[in-house]
C-alpha positions in Angstrom: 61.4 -46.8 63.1 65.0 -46.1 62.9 65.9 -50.0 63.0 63.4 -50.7 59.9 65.0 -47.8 57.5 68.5 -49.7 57.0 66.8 -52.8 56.6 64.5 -51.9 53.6 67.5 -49.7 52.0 69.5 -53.2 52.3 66.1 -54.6 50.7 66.2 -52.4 47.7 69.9 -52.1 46.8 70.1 -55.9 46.5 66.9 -56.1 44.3 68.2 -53.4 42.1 71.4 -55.0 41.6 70.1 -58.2 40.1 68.8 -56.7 37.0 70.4 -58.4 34.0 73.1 -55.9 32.2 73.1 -56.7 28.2 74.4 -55.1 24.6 71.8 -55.2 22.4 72.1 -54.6 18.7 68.9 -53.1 16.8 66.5 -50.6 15.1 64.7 -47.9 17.5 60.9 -47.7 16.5 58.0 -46.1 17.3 55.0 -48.9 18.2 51.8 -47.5 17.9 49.9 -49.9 20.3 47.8 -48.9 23.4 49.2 -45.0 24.4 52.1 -45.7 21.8 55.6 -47.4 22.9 59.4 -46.6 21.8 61.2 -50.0 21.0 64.2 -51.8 19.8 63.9 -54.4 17.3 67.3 -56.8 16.7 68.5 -58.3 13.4 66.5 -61.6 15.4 63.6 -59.8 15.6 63.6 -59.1 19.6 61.6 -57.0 20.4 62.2 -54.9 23.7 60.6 -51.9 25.1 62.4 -48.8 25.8 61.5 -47.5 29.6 61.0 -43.8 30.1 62.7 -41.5 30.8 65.1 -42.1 27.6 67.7 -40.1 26.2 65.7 -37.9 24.0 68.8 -38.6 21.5 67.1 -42.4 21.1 63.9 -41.5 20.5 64.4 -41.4 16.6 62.4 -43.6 14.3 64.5 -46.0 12.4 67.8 -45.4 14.0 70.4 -48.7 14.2 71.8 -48.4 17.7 74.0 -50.7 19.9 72.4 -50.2 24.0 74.2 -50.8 27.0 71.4 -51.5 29.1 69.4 -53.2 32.6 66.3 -55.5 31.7 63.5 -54.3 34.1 61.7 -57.3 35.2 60.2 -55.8 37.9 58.7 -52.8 35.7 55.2 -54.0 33.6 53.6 -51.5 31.1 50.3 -51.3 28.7 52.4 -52.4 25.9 53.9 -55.3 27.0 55.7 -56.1 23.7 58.9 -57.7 25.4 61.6 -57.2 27.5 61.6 -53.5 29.6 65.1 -51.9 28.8 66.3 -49.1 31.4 69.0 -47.5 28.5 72.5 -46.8 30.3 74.2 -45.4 27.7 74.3 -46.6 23.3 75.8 -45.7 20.3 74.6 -44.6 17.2 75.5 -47.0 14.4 75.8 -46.5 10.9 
């Protein structure tokens, strides 16, 4: 059992590492679909879906941010509107 331990901590840190870093641009909003989603929405109209846990801070209807952030692809929800964003740090805009 000890042998197999290293290995699947190996496993895991290389999966982690290959989600996708970007800077995002857009308007936090509330999506009332399913149980009810938090969102981003770019000047493009992206749309991608804020994963909890979030900074509380985010969580505000309307509010132009710029997000440092990891795209999930290995996280699915009810929503499924876009993209699953795992928030490292933003900046309020504006």
């Amino acid at each position: 059992m000890e042998c197999i331990a290293p290995h699947l901590l190996a496993l895991f840190e290389n999966s982690y590492s290959k989600y996708m870093n970007i800077q995002i641009v857009g308007t936090v909003e509330y999506i009332d679909i399913g149980t009810g989603t938090w969102a981003i929405i770019t000047d493009t109209d992206e749309q991608y879906e804020i994963w909890q846990p979030a900074p509380e801070a985010i969580l505000q209807e309307g509010l132009k941010v710029k997000v440092n952030a990891k795209i999930r692809d290995d996280v699915f929800t009810m929503s499924a509107i876009g993209d699953v964003l795992e928030i490292e740090d933003f900046q309020r805009l504006g």
